[in-house]
N, C-alpha and C positions, 0 to 999 in steps of 0.2 A: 337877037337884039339888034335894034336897028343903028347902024351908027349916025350918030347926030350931026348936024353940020355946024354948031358952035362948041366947044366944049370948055372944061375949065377946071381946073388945078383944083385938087382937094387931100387937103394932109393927114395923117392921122400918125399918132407915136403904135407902134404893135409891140408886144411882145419879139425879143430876139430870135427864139425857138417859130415864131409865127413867120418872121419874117423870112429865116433859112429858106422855112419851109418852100415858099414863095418862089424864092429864088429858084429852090430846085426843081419846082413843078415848073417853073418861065425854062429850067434849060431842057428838061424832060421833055415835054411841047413843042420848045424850041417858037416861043411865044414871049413877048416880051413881058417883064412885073407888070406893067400899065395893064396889057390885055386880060391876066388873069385876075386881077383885081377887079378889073370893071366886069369882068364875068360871074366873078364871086360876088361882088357887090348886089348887080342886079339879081342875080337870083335869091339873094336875101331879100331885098325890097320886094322880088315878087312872089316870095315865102310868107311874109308880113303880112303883105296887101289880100294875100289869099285866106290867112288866118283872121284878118279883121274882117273881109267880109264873109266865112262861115262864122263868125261871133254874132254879126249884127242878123245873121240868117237863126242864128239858134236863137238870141234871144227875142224875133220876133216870134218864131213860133211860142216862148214860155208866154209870153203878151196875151196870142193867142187860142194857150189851154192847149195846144197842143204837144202835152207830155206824156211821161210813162213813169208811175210809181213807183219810185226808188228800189222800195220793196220786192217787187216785180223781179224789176230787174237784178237781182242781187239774189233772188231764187232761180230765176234764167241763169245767171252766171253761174252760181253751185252746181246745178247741176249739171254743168258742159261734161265734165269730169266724173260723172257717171254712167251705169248702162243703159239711163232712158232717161236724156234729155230734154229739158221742156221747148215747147215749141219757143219762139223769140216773141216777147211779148210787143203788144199794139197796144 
């Protein structure tokens, strides 16, 4: 994460058990709460950002027909768990 050259105060109430936590992963680190916060944070935002864009990637593909029959798939998956496999269906 790049550190920014403005930055700016942002609050939130947490859970007390959240916050310990916090605390002690800042002494364990030997990092300050601000640094493990903005650490945590950003890897959320880039959890999210990565989740909406395979969302907007899968449902181009339903747009464009490029799917695999429920049914298929759900006879692929039974039989992972047995001695012959179906191949992974297309």
């Amino acid at each position: 994460m790049a550190t920014p050259g403005k930055t700016r105060s942002v609050t939130a109430h947490v859970p007390e058990q959240l916050a310990q936590k916090v605390d002690l992963m800042a002494e364990r680190l030997e990092r300050s709460k601000n640094w493990i916060v903005r650490q945590a944070l950003s890897a959320w935002i880039d959890q999210e950002e990565e989740r909406s864009r395979l969302t907007r990637e899968a449902l181009a593909d339903v747009d464009a027909g490029r799917v695999i029959d429920h049914q298929a798939v759900q006879a692929w998956a039974d039989s992972l768990s047995t001695d012959a496999p179906l191949p992974v269906p297309r």
